[in-house]
mmCIF file of the C-alpha atoms, coordinates in Angstrom:
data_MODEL
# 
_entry.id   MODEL 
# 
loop_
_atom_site.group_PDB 
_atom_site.id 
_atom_site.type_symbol 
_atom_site.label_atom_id 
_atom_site.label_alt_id 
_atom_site.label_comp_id 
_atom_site.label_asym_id 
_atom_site.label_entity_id 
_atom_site.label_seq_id 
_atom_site.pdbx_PDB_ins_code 
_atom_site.Cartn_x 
_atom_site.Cartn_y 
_atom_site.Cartn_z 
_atom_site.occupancy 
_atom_site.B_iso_or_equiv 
_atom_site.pdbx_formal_charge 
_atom_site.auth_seq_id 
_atom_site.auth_comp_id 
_atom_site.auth_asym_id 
_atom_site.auth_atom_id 
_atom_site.pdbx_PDB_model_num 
ATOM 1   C CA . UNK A 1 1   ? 0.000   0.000  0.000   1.00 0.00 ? 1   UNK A CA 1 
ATOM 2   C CA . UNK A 1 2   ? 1.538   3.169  -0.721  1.00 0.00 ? 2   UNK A CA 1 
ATOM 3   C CA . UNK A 1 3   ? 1.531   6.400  1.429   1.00 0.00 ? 3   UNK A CA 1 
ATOM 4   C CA . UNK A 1 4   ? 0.842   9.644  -0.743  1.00 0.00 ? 4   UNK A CA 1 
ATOM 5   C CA . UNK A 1 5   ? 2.413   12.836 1.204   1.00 0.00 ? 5   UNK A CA 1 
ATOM 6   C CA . UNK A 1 6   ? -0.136  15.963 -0.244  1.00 0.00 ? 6   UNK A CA 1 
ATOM 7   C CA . UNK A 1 7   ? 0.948   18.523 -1.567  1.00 0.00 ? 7   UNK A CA 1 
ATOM 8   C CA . UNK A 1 8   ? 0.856   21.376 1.180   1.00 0.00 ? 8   UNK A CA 1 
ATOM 9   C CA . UNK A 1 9   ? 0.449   25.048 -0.483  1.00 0.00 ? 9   UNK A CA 1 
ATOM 10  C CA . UNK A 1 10  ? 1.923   27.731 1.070   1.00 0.00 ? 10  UNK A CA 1 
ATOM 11  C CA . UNK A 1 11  ? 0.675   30.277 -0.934  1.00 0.00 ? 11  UNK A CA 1 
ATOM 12  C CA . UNK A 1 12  ? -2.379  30.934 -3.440  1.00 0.00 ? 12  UNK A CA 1 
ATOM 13  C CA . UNK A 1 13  ? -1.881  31.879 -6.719  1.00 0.00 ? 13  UNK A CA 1 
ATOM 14  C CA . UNK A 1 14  ? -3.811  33.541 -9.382  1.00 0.00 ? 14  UNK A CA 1 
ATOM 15  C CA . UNK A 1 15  ? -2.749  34.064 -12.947 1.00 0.00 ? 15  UNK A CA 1 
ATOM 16  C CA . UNK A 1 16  ? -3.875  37.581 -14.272 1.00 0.00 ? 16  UNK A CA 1 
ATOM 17  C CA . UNK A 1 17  ? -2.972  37.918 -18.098 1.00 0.00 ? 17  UNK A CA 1 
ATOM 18  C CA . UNK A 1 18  ? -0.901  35.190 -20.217 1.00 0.00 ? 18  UNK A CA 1 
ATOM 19  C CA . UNK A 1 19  ? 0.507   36.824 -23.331 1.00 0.00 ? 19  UNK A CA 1 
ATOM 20  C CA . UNK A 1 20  ? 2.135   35.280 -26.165 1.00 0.00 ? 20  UNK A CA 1 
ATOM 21  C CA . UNK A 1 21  ? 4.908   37.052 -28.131 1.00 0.00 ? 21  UNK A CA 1 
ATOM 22  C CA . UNK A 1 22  ? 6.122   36.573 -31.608 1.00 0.00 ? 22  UNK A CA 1 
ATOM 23  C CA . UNK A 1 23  ? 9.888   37.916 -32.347 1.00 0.00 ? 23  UNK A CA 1 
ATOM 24  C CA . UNK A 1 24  ? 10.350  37.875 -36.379 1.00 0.00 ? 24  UNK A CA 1 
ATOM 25  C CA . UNK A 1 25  ? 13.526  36.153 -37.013 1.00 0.00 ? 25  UNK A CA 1 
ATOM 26  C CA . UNK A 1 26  ? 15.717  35.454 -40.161 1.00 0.00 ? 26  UNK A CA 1 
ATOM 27  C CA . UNK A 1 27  ? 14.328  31.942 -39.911 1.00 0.00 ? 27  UNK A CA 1 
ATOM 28  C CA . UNK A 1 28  ? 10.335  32.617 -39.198 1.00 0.00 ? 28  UNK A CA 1 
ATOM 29  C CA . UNK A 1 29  ? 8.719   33.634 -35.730 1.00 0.00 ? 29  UNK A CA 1 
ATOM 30  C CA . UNK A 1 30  ? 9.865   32.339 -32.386 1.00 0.00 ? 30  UNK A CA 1 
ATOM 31  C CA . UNK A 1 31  ? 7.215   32.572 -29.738 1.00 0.00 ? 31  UNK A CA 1 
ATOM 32  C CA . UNK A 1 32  ? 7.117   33.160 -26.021 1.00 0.00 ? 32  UNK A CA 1 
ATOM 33  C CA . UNK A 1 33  ? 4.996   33.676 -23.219 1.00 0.00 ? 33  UNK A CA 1 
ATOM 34  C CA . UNK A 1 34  ? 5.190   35.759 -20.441 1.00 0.00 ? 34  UNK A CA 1 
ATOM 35  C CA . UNK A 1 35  ? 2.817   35.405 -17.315 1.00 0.00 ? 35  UNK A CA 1 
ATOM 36  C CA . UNK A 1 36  ? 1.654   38.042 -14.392 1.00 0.00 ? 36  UNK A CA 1 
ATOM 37  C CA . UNK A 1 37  ? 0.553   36.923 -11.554 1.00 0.00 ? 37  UNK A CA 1 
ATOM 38  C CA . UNK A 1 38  ? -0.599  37.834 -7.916  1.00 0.00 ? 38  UNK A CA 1 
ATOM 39  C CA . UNK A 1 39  ? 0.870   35.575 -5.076  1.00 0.00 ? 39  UNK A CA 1 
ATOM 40  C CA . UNK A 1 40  ? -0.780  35.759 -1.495  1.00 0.00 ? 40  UNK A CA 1 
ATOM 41  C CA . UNK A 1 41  ? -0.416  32.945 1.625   1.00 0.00 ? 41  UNK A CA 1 
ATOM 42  C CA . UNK A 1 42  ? -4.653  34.860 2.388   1.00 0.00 ? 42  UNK A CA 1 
ATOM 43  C CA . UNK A 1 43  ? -3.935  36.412 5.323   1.00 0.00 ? 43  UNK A CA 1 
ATOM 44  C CA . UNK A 1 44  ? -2.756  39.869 4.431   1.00 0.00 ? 44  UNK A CA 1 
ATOM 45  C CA . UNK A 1 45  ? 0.566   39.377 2.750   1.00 0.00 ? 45  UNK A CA 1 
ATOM 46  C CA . UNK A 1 46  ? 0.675   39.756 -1.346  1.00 0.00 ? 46  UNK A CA 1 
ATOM 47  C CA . UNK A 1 47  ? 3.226   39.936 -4.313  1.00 0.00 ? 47  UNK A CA 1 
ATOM 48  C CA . UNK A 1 48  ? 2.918   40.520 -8.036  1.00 0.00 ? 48  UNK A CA 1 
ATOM 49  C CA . UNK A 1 49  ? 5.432   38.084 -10.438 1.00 0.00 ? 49  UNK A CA 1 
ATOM 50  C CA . UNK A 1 50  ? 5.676   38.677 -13.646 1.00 0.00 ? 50  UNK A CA 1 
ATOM 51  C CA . UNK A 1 51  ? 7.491   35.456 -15.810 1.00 0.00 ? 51  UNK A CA 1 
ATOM 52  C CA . UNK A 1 52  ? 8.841   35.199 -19.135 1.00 0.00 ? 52  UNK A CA 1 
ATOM 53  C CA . UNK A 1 53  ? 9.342   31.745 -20.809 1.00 0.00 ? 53  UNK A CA 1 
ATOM 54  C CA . UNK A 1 54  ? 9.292   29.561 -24.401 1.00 0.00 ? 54  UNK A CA 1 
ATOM 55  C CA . UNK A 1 55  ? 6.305   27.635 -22.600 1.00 0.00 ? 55  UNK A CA 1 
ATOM 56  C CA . UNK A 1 56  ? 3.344   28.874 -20.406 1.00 0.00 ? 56  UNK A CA 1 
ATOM 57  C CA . UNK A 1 57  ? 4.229   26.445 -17.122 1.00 0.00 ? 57  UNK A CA 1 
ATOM 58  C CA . UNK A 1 58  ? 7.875   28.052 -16.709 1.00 0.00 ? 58  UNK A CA 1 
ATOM 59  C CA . UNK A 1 59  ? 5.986   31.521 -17.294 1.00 0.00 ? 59  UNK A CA 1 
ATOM 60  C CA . UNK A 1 60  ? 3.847   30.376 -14.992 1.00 0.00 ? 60  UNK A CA 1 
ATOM 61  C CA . UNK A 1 61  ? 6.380   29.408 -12.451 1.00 0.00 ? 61  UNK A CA 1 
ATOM 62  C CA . UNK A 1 62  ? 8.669   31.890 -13.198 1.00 0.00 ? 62  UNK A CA 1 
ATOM 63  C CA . UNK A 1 63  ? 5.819   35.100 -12.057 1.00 0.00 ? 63  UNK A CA 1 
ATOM 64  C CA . UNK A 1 64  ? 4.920   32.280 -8.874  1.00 0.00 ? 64  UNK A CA 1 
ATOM 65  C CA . UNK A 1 65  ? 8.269   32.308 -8.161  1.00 0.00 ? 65  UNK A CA 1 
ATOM 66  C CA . UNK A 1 66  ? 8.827   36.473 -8.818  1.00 0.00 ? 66  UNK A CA 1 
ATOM 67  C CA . UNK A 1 67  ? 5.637   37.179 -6.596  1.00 0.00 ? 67  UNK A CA 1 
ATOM 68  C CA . UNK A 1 68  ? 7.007   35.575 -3.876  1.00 0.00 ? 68  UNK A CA 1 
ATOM 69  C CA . UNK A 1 69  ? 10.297  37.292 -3.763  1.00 0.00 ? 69  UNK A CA 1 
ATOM 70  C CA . UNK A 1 70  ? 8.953   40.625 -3.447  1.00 0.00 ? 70  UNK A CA 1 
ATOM 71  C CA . UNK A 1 71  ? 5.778   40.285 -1.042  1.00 0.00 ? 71  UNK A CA 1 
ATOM 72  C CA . UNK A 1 72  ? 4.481   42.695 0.849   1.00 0.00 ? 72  UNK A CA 1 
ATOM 73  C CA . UNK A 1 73  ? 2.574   42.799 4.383   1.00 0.00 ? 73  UNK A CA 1 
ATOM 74  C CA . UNK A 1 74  ? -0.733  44.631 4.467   1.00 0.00 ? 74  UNK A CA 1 
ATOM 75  C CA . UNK A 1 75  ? -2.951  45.464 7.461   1.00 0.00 ? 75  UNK A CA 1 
ATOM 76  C CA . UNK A 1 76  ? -6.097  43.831 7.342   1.00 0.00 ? 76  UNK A CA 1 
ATOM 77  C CA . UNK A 1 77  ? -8.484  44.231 10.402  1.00 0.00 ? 77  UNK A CA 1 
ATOM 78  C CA . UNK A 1 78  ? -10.904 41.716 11.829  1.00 0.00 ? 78  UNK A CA 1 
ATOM 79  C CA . UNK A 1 79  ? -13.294 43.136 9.585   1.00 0.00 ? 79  UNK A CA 1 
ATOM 80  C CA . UNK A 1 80  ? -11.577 41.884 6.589   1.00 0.00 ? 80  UNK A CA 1 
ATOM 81  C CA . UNK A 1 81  ? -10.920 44.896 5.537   1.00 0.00 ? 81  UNK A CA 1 
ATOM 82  C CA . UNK A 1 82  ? -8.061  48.109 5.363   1.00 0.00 ? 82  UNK A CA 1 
ATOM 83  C CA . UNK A 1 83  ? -7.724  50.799 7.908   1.00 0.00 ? 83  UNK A CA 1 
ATOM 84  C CA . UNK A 1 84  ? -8.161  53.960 5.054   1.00 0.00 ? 84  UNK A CA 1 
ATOM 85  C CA . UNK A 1 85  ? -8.343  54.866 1.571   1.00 0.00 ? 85  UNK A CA 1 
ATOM 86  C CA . UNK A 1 86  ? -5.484  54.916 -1.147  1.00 0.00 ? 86  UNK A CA 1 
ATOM 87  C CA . UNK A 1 87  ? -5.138  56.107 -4.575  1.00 0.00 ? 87  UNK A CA 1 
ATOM 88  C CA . UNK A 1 88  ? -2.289  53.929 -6.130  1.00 0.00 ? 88  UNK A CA 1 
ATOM 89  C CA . UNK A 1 89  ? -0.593  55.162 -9.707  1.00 0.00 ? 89  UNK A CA 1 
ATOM 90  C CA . UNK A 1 90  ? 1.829   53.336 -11.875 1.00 0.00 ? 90  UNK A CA 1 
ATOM 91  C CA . UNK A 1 91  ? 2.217   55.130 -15.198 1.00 0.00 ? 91  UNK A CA 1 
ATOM 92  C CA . UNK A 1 92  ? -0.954  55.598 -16.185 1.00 0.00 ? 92  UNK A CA 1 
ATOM 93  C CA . UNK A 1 93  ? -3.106  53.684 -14.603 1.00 0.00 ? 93  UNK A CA 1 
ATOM 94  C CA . UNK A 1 94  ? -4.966  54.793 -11.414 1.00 0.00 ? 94  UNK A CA 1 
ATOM 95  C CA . UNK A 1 95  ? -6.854  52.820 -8.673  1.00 0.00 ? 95  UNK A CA 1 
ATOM 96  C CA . UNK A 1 96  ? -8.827  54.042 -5.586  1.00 0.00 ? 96  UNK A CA 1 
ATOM 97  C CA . UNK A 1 97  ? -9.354  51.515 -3.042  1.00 0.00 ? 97  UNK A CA 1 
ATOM 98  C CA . UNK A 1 98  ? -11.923 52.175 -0.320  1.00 0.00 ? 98  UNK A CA 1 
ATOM 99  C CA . UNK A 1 99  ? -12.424 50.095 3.389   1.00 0.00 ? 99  UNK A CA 1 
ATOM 100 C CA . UNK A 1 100 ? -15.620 48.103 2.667   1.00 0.00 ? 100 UNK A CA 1 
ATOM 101 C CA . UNK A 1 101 ? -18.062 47.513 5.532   1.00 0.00 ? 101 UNK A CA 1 
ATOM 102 C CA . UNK A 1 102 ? -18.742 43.756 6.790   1.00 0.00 ? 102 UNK A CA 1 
ATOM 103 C CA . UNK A 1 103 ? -20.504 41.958 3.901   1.00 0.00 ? 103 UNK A CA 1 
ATOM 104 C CA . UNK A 1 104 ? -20.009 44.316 1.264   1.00 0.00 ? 104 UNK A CA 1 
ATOM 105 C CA . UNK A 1 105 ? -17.061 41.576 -0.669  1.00 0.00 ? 105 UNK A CA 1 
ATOM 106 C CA . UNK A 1 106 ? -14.753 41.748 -2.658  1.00 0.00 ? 106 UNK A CA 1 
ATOM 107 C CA . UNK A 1 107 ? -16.258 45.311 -5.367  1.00 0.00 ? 107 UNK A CA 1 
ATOM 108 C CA . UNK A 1 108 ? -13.297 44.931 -7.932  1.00 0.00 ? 108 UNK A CA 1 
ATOM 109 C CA . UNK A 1 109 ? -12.453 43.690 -11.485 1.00 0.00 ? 109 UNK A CA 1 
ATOM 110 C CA . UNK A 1 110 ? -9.902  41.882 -13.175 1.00 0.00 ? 110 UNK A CA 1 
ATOM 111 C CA . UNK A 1 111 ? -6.574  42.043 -11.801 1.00 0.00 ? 111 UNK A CA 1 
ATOM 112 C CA . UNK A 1 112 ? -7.436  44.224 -9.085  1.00 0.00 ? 112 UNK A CA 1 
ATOM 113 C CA . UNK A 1 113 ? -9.678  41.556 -8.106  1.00 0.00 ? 113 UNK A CA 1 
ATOM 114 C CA . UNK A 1 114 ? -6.992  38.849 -8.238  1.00 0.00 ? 114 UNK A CA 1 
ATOM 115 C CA . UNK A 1 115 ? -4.668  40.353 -6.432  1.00 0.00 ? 115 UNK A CA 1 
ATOM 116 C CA . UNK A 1 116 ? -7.158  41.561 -3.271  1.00 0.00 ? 116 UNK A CA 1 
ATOM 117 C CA . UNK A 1 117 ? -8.292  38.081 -3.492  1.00 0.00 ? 117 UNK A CA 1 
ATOM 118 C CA . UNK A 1 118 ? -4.896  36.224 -2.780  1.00 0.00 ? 118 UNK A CA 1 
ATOM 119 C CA . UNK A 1 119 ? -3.880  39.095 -0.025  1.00 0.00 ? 119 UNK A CA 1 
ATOM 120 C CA . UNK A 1 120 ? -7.106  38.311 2.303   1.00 0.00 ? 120 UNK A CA 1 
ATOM 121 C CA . UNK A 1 121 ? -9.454  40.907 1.822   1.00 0.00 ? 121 UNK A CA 1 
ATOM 122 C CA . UNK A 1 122 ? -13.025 40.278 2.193   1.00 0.00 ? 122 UNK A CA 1 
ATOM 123 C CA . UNK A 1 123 ? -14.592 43.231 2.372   1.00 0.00 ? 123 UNK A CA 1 
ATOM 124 C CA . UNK A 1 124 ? -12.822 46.319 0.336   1.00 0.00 ? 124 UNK A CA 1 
ATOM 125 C CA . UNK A 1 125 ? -14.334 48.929 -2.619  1.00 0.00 ? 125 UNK A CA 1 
ATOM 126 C CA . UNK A 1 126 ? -12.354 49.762 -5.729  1.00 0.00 ? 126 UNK A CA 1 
ATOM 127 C CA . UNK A 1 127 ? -12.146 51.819 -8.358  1.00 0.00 ? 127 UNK A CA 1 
ATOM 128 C CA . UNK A 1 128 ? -9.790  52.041 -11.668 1.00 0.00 ? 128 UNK A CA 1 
ATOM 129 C CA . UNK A 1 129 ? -10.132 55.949 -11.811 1.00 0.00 ? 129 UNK A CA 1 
ATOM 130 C CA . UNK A 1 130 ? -8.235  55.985 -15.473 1.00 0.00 ? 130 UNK A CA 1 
ATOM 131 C CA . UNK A 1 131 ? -7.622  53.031 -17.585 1.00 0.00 ? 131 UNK A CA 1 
ATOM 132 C CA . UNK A 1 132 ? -4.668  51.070 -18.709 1.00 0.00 ? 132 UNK A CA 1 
ATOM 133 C CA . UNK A 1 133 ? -3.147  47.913 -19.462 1.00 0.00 ? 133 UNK A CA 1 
ATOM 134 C CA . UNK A 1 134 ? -3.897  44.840 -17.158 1.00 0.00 ? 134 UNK A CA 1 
ATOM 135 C CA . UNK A 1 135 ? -0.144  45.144 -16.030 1.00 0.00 ? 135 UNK A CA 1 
ATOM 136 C CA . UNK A 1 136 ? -0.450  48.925 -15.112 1.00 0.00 ? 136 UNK A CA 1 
ATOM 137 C CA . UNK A 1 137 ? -3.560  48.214 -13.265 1.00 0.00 ? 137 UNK A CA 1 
ATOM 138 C CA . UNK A 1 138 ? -2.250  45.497 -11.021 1.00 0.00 ? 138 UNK A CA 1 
ATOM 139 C CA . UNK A 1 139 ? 0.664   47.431 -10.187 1.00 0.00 ? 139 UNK A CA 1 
ATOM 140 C CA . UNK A 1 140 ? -1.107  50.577 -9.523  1.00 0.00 ? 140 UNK A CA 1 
ATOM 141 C CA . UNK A 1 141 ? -2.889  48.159 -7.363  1.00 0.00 ? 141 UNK A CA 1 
ATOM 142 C CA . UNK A 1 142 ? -0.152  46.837 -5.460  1.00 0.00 ? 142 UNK A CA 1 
ATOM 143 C CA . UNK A 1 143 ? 1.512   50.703 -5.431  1.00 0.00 ? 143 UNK A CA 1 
ATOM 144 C CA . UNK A 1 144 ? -1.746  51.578 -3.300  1.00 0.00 ? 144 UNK A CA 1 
ATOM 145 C CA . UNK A 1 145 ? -1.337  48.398 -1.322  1.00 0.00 ? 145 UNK A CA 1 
ATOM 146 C CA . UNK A 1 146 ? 2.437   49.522 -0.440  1.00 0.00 ? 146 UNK A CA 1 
ATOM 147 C CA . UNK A 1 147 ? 1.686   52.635 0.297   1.00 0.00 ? 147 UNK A CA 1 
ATOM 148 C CA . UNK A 1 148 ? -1.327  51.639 2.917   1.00 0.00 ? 148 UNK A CA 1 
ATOM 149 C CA . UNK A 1 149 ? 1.444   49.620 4.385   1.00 0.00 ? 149 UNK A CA 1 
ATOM 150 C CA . UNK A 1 150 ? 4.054   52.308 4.983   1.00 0.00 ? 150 UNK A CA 1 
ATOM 151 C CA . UNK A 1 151 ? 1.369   55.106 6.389   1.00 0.00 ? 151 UNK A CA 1 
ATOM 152 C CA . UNK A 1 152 ? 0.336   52.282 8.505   1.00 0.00 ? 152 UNK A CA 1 
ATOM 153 C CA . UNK A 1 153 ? 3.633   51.638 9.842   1.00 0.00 ? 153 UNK A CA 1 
ATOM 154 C CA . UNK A 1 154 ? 4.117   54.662 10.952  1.00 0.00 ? 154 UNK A CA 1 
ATOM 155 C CA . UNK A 1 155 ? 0.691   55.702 12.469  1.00 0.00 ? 155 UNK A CA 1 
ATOM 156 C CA . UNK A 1 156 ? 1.667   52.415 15.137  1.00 0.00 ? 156 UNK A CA 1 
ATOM 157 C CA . UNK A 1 157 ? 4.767   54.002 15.431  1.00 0.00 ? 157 UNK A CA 1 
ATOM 158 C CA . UNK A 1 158 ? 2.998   57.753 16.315  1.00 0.00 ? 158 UNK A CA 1 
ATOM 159 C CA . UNK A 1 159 ? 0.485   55.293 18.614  1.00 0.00 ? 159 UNK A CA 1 
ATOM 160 C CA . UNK A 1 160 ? 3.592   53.869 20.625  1.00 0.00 ? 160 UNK A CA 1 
ATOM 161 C CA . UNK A 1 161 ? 5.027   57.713 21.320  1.00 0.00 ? 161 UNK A CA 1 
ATOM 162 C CA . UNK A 1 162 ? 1.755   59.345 22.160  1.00 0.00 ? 162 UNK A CA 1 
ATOM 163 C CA . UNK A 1 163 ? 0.975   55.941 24.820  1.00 0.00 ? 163 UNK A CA 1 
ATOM 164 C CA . UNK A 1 164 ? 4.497   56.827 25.910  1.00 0.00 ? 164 UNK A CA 1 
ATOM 165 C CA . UNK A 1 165 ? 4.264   59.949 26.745  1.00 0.00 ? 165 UNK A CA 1 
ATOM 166 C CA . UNK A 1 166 ? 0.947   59.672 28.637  1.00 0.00 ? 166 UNK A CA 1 
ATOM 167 C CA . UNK A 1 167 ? 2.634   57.096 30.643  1.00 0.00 ? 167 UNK A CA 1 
ATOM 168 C CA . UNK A 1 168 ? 5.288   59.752 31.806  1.00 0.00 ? 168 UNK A CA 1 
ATOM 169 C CA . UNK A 1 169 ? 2.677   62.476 32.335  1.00 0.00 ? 169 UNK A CA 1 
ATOM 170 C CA . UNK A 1 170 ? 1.173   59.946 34.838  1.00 0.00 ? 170 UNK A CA 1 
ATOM 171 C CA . UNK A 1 171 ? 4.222   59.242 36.428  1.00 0.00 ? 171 UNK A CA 1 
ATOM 172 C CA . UNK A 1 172 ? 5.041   62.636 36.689  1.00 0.00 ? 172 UNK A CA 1 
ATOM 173 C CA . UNK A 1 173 ? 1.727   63.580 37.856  1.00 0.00 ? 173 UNK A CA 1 
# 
């Protein structure tokens, strides 16, 4: 009888966009593929690969393996949600994203979608406020996500000086 050890995933992955690309040679057309996709273990940390390969499943693993290199942590409440609004911009694509309240889902499309998916988010509002490419989008996306996570950062840090200091009023007092 044999013993099958499953496969354990550490982290979800969604594919956005799958391209293929023709190069015009001496000889004919060569074709590749490249991949994007958004990488997230659901439980507020995200990244966004992008693979290039001759064949779709080293694309594939290529942006799995490119997403998880440069992840990022975002702060998701209880609610399932984030703590304020962003506007994220990455040439020139634009996307709003908007704290939902509990049960409003997931209010997003395409990539955006994908990507808020993998990270955790269960209740969140977005908006692409000026079009672009599915690329632009998803990085806009994740620019927005960043920058939630840096203002975040250091509102705890602001929280941690203002408890300290009304800690040595008391003392004081």
């Amino acid at each position: 009888m044999a013993f099958y050890r499953e496969e354990v995933k550490e982290y979800e992955e969604k594919i956005i966009k799958i391209n293929r690309v023709a190069k015009v040679l001496k000889g004919g057309r060569k074709f590749s593929f490249n991949c994007l996709m958004a990488v997230g273990d659901v439980n507020g940390k995200v990244g966004l690969g992008f693979g290039k390969a001759n064949e779709t499943t080293d694309a594939m693993r290529k942006a799995a393996n490119d997403g998880k290199r440069y992840m990022i942590q975002i702060p998701v409440n209880d609610e399932g949600t984030i703590p304020f609004e962003m506007i994220g911009q990455w040439g020139n694509a634009r996307v709003l994203l908007k704290p939902g309240r509990p049960g409003t889902g997931i209010i997003a499309g395409g990539s955006v979608r994908a990507i808020l998916e993998v990270s955790g988010m269960k209740n969140i509002v977005t908006k692409a406020l000026t079009s672009g490419s599915q690329t632009n989008i998803a990085r806009a996306t994740m620019d927005a996500l960043k920058k939630i996570s840096n203002v975040y950062k250091k509102w705890q840090v602001r929280q941690t000086f203002k408890q300290m200091e009304n800690n040595n009023e008391k003392g004081k007092g």
